[in-house]
KEMI-179249 format. One record per residue (C-alpha): residue in one letter; x, y, z. Coordinates in steps of 0.25 Angstrom, whole numbers, padded with zeros to 4 digits, always signed. Layout:
BEGIN
AXYZ...
This chain:
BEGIN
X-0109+0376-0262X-0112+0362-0256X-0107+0367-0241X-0117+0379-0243X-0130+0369-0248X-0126+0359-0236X-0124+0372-0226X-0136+0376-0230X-0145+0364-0230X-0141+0361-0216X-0145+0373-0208X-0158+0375-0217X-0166+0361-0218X-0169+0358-0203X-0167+0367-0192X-0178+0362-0184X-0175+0346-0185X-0188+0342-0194X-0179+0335-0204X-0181+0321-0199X-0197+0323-0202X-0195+0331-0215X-0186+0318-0220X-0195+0309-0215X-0207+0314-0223X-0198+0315-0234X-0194+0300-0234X-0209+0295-0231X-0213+0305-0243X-0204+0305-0251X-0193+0294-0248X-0179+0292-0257X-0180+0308-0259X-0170+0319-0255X-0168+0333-0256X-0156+0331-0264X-0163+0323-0274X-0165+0330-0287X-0169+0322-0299X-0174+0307-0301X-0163+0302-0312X-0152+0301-0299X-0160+0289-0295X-0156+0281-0307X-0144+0290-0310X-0135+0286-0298X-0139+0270-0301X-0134+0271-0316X-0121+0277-0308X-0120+0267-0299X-0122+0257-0311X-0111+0262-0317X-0101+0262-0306X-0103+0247-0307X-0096+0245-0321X-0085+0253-0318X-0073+0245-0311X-0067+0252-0297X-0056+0249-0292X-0061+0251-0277X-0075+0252-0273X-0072+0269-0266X-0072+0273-0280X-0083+0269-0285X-0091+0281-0278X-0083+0292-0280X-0085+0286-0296X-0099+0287-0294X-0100+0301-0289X-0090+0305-0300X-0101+0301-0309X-0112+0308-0302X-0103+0320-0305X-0101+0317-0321X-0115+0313-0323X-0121+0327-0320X-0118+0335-0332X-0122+0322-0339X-0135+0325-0333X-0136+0340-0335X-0132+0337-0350X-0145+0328-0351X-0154+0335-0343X-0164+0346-0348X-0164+0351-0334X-0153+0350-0325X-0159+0353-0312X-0159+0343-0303X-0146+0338-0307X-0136+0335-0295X-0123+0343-0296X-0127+0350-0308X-0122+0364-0303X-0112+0360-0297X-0106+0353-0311X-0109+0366-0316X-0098+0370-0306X-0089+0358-0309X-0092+0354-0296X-0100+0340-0290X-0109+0340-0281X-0106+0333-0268X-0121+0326-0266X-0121+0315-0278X-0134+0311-0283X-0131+0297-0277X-0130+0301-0262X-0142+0309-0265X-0151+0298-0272X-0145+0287-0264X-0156+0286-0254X-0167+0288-0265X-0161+0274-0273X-0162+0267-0258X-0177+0271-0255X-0181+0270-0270X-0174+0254-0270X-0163+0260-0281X-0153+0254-0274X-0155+0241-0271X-0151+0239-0257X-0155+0253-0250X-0143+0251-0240X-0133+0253-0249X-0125+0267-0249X-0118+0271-0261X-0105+0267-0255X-0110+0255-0253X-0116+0253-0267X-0101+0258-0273X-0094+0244-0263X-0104+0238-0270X-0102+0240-0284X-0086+0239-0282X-0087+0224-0274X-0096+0219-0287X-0085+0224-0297X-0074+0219-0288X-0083+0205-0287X-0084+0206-0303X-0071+0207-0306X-0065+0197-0295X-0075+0188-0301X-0071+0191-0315X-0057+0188-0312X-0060+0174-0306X-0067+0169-0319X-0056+0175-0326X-0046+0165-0318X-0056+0154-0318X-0056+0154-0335X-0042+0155-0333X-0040+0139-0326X-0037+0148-0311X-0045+0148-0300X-0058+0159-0299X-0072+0157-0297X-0085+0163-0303X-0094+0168-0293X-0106+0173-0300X-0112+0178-0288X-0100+0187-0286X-0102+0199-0292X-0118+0201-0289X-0115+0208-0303X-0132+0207-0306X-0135+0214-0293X-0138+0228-0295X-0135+0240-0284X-0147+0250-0290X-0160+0245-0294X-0160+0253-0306X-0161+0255-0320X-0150+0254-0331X-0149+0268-0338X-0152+0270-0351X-0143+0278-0355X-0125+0281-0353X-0128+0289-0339X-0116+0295-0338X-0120+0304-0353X-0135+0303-0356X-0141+0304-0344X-0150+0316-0338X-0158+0320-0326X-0171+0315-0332X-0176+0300-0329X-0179+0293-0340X-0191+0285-0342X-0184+0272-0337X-0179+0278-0325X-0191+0285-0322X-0198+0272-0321X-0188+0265-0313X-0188+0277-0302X-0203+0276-0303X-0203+0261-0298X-0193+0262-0288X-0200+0275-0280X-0213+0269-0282X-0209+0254-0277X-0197+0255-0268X-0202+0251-0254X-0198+0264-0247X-0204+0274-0257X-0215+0266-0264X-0226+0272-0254X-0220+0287-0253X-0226+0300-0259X-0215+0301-0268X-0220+0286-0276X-0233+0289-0275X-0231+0304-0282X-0224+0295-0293X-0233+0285-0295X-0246+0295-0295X-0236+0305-0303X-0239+0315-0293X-0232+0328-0291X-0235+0340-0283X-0229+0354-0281X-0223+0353-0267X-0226+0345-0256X-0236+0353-0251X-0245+0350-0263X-0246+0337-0260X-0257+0332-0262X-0260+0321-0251X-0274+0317-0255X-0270+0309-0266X-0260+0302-0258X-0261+0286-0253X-0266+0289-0237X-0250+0285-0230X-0243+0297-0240X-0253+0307-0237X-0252+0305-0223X-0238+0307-0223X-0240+0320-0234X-0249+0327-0225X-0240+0324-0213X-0228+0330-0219X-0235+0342-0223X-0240+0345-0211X-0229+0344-0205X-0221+0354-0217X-0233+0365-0214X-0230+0362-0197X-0215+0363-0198X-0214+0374-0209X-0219+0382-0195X-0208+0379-0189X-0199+0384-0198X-0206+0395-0199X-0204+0400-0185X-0189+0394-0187X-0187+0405-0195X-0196+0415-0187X-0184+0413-0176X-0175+0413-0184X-0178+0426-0189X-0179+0430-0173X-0193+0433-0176X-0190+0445-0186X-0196+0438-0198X-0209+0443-0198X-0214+0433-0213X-0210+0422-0205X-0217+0424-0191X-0230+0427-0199X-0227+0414-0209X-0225+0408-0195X-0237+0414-0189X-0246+0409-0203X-0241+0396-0200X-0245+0395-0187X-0260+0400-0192X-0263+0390-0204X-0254+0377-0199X-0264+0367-0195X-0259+0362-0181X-0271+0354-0179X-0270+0344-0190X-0255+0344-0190X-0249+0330-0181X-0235+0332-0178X-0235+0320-0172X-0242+0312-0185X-0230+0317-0193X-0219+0314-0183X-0225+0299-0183X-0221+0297-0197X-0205+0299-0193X-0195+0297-0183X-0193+0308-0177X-0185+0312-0163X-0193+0317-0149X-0186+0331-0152X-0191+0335-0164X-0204+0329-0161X-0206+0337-0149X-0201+0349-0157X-0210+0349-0168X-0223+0344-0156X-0219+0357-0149X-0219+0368-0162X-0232+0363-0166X-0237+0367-0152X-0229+0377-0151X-0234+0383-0166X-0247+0378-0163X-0250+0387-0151X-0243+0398-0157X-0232+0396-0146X-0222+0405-0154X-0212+0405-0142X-0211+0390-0141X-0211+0388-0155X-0197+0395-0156X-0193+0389-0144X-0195+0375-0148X-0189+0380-0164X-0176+0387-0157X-0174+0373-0148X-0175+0363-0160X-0165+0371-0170X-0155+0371-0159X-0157+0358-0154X-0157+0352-0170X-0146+0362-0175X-0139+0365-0161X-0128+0376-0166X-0134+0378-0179X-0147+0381-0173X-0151+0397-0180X-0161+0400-0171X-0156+0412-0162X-0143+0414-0168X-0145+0426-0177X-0129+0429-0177X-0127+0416-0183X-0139+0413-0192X-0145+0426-0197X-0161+0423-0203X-0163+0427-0217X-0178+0429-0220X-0174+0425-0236X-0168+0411-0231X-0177+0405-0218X-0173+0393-0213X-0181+0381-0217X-0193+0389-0223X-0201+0380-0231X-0210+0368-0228X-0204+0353-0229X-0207+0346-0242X-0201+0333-0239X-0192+0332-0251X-0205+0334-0262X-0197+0343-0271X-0187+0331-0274X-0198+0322-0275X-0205+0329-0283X-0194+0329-0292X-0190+0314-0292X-0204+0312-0294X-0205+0319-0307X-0193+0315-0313X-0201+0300-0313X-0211+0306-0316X-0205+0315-0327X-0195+0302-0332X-0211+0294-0332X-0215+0300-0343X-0204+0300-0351
């Protein structure tokens, strides 16, 4: 099951090279989120593990990850046990199955504790965090034996900078509760407040969409909906720029999957056709939303030539231009004009729906603070 989601993620999400300004938006948005993100208690979850790695004793530092993971593993029917609802609970289904999941919450959360100042020093891999737990117990215990020999009348030393045993990995909150029995997928009050502070203060989220929905308790249907006006001018600059360019590259798509169809799919060449009449070339910049990421000449020029293309209804071109950017992003795997090999299902278009920017996780984090707020 895990080879079929990956298979199918990968030729689905990007056949026209747009990913790098749909991820860009995203981060600028909503930063610290992913797709794979599911509910808010893994933010202070995977800490608490990590926690308790540090009072076990290891006898070499390769073990203390694997530990780790094990107890990812163990904690999830802990969970579904203590939840009212267990969705949004990693490897939940897969438990169900007496199986585990290969994508621990930690790998999945790791770069949200970075950006949102969790972890302390935001170069630190889990790897590295596991060397560094191992060297302090090692440390400790070296030190613990010198002030064992030095009571004795034999020669030792105590180095009371040694251990660094105050220095904390996680800047986060002791549980309040045995982790590993009572806890549930719900924040608490205690941890709602504490992931309320860190995503509203830490330097590289404090001035995104996703704190300020937090801090005005804001949430809205989809991204669509939002509403820009109440926005501080920088975000809604940026909101309205990644909606225009969701509504100009859903266009694209759609005439993706026109070709795709080899031009037999007669809702999508009229969806086609009705985008083409309501979308607003005029007040759409292309090159306003391309100045807000880093992005290379080709897919610049790409995305400059479809809007001409779509703009002046230059159909021929515009499959020209879509055809050439799938083979040159996907090379072999490229669909377009290989109908023995990739056959067009109507029921399953590729990529047929507008980019949201990772809203739907967002919006989920966000009200579980909001949620664990009020208690």
């Amino acid at each position: 099951m895990q080879t079929l989601k990956m298979l199918e993620e990968s030729t689905a999400l990007d056949e026209l090279g747009i990913g790098v300004i749909r991820d860009a938006y995203a981060d600028i948005l909503f930063p610290g989120i992913s797709t794979l993100q599911t509910k808010a208690k893994y933010f202070v979850l995977i800490p608490y593990l990590f926690s308790m790695a540090e009072r076990e004793n290891f006898k070499r530092s390769a073990d203390i990850l694997p530990w780790l993971q094990r107890q990812e593993d163990l904690i999830v029917p802990v969970l579904m046990k203590n939840s009212n609802d267990i969705t949004g609970i990693i490897g939940h289904l897969a438990h169900r199955r007496g199986k585990s999941v290969k994508a621990k919450p930690s790998g999945i959360y790791w770069n949200g504790m970075r950006t949102f100042e969790i972890l302390r020093n935001d170069s630190l891999s889990a790897s590295n965090v596991c060397n560094i737990i191992y060297g302090k117990q090692t440390r400790k215990n070296a030190v613990t034996i010198k002030t064992e020999a030095k009571r004795h009348g034999n020669d030792g030393f105590d180095d009371k900078t040694a251990t660094n045993e105050n220095t904390s990995i996680f800047s986060a909150i002791p549980p309040q509760y045995a982790v590993m029995s009572e806890t549930g997928i719900d924040l608490t009050k205690e941890e709602a407040i504490f992931l309320y502070d860190k995503i509203t203060k830490a330097q590289n989220s404090c001035d995104s969409l996703l704190a300020f929905m937090l801090r005005e308790k804001l949430l809205f249907s989809d991204f669509d909906s939002i509403n820009d006006s109440v926005l501080p001018d920088a975000l809604a600059v940026n909101v309205r720029l990644a909606k225009g360019f969701a509504d100009f590259i859903f266009g694209a798509h759609i005439y993706y999957n026109v070709i795709y169809s080899e031009n037999k799919d007669a809702v999508k060449i009229n969806n086609y056709q009705q985008w083409q009449d309501s979308f607003n070339f005029n007040a759409f910049d292309i090159s306003a939303v391309l100045s807000r990421v880093n992005c290379d000449i080709h897919t610049t020029a790409f995305l400059e030539a479809f809007y001409e293309a779509a703009k002046a209804k230059d159909n021929d071109k515009a499959e020209k231009l879509i055809i050439s950017r799938e083979k040159a992003k996907k090379s072999d795997r490229a669909k377009l004009g290989k109908p023995q090999e990739y056959r067009y299902d109507s029921g399953r278009p590729v990529h047929y729906y507008k980019l949201n920017y990772r809203y739907p996780t967002a919006k989920t984090i966000i009200s579980d603070i909001l949620s664990g707020l009020e208690g």
